[in-house]
N, C-alpha and C positions, 0 to 999 in steps of 0.2 A: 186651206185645210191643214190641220197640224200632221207634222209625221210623227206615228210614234213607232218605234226603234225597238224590238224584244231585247233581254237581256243577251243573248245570241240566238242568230238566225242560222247556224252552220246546219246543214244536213245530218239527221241523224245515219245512223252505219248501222247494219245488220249484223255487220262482221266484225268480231273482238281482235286485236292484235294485243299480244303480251309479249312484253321484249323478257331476254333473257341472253346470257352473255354465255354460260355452257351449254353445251348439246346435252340432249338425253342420253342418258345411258343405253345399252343392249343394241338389239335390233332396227335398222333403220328400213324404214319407207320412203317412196317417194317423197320430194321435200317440193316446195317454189324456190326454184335459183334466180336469183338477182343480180345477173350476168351482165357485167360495163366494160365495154371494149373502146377505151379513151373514154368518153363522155357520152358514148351510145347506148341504151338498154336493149339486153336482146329479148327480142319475143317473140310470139308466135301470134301474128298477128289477122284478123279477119276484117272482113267490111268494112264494119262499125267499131269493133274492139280489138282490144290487144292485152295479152297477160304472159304473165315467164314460162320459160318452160317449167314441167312440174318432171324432176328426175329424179334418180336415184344418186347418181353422179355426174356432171356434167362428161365425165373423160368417155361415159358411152355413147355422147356425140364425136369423140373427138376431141373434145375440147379441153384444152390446157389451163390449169390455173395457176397465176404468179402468186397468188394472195385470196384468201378466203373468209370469212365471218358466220357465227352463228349468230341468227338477230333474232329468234325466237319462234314464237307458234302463233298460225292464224287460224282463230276459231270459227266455222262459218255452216252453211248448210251443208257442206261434204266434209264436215266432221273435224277436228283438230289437223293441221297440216305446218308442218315444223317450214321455217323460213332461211335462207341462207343470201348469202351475198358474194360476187367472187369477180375476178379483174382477168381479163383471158388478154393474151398480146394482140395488138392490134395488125400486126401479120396473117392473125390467124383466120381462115376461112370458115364463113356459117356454112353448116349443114342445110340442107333444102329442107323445108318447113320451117326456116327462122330467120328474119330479118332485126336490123338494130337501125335506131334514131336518137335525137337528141331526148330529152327528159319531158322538157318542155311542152314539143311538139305531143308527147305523145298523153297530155292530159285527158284530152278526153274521150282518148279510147279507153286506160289504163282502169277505169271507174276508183272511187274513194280508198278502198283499202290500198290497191295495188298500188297506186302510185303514192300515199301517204309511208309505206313499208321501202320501195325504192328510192323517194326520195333520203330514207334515213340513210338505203344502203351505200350509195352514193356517197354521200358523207363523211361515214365510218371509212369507208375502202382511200378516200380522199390525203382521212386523219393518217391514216396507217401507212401511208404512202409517204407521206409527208414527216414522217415521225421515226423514221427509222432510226435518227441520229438524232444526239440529244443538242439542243438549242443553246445550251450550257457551254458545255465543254466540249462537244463531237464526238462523244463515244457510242458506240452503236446502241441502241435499246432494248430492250424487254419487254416482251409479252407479259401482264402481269395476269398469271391464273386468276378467274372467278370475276373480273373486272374489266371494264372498257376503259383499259389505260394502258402506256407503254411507259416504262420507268429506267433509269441510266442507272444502269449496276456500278459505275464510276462516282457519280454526285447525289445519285438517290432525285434526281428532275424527274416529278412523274407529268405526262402529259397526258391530256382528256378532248375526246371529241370535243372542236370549237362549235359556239352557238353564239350568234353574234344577233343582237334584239335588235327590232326593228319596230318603232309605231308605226301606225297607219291609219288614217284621220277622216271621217266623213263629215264634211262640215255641212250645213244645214241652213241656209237662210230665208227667214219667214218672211213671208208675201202676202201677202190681202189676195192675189190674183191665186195662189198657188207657191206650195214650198218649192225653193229650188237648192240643188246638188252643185255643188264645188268638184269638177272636173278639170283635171289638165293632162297635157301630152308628152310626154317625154320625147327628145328626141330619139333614145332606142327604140320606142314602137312604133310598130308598124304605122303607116297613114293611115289616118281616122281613128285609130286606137287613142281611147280617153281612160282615165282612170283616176282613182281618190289619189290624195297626196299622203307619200310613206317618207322613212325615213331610219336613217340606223340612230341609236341612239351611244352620245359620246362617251367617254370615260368621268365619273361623277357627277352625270346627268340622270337626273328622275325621268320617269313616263312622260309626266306631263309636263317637265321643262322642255323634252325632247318637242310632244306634242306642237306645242304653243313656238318654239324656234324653228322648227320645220316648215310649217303654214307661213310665218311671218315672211322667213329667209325668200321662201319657194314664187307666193304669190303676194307677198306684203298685205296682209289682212291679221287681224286678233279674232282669237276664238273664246267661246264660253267654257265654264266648266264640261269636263271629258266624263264620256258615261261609255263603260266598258262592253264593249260586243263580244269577242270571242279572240281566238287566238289559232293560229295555222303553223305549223312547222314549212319551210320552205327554202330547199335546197338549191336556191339558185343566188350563191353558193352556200350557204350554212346560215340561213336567217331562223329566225323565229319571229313570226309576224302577231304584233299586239294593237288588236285592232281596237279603236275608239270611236264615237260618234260627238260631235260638240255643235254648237250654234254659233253664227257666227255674231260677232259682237264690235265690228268696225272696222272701217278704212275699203277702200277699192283695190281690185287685183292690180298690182305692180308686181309683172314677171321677171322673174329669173331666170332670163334669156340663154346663159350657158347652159342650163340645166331643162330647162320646160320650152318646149314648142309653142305650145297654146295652153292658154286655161279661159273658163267661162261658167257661169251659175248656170243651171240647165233644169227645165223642168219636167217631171216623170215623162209626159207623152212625148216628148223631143229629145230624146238622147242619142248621143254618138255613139260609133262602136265602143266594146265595152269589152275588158276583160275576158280570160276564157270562164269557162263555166269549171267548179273547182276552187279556182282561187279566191281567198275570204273577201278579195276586191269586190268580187265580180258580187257576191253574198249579200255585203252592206249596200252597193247598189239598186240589188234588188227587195231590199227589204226597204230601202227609201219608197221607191215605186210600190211596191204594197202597203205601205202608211197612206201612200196618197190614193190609193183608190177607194 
């Protein structure tokens, strides 16, 4: 059976998020704070889910901020609610009702918007950290009003949130018996954890030279022409994930031992573990297995 592949399969969102770099004027309401204590998000977390706290100030818990951002407003069924982001010392003790964990972990409690909004804030609080001083000359930086930059009032170096592109490839090969999926392991994941093959792409590389050296490097196979799925922001650390689907078009898996555990063609009803659910991985995955039913 042939898979076919929508133009993107991502989940639609119920909730708008609109960035914006000033706060509103006048009166404030409670906002969602986007609280990272080292690389932990605080939350207030239950059972199944987990979301930030929604305050006025974080300092009515107690709580300290070294560094702070306005990342905008999230529109949803409790009406507009402004978003903030803020870095507290890691000395500092949570108040009872709120626990912190890694980013990661807490996908999928966090649901879509939540954690698409912290992973930006992560990021930003990341840049600003890292940008105090300018790269140039060592002079300390600027906040530049109206804009997500900091600028060296000594050389005029203005620096911008990094975004570093990453492909990510579903490759495809067609079977008389049954399509099968191009899985491999990395050695960071967990045991049993499979996943499509991704990749950053280099300096004066295309999408699809990226595409096409990745697969080859990774598992020594060619692919067909790339047909575009969808695209994910993903802060682990500053990626932006540009995902593809191809066929494959020759040669046998020859792995890249330093880099890949295992790889193997795998068909919809026999797969391995798999990505969390969330990530655009786990997405194209799942839309192979629904081509094939």
């Amino acid at each position: 059976m042939e898979t076919t592949f929508p133009a993107s399969n991502l989940t639609p969102c119920t909730e708008r998020f609109t960035s914006q770099v000033t706060p509103p004027a006048g009166a404030r309401e409670a906002a969602f704070w986007y609280l990272f204590q080292g690389d932990r998000l605080v939350v207030r977390a239950e059972k199944d889910s987990a979301a930030p706290p929604r305050l006025l100030d974080p300092a009515e818990l107690g709580l300290r901020l070294t560094r702070a951002h306005y990342l905008g407003h999230l529109d949803g069924a409790s009406g507009q609610v402004d978003c903030w982001c803020g870095e507290i010392p890691d000395e500092d003790a949570l108040p009872d009702g709120l626990t912190h964990d890694v980013l990661r972990s807490l996908i999928p409690l966090l649901g879509e918007s939540h954690f698409a909004i912290a992973g930006r804030a992560i990021q930003i609080l990341t840049w600003d950290r890292t940008h105090w001083f300018c790269g140039q000359c060592g002079q300390k930086t600027e906040v530049l009003r109206g804009e997500r930059a900091r600028r060296c009032p000594t050389c005029n170096l203005t620096s911008y949130p990094r975004i570093s592109p990453a492909v990510i490839i579903a490759v495809i090969r067609r079977d008389p018996s049954g399509d099968r999926i191009l899985l491999a392991r990395n050695h960071r994941f967990p045991p049993g954890r499979y996943s499509v093959l991704a990749g950053f792409v280099e300096p004066g590389e295309s999408l699809e030279e990226c595409a096409a050296r990745e697969v080859c490097e990774e598992v020594g196979v060619r692919i067909g022409p790339l047909r575009y799925f969808g695209s994910q922001p993903w802060p682990f650390p500053n990626s932006l994930m540009i995902a593809f689907t191809a066929e494959h078009a020759g040669g046998e898996i020859r792995l890249e031992e330093s880099e890949l555990a295992e790889a193997d063609w795998f068909g919809a009803d026999a797969l391995p573990g798999l990505p969390p659910k969330g990530a655009i991985a786990r997405e194209m995955i799942e839309a192979f297995v629904a081509g094939q039913a």
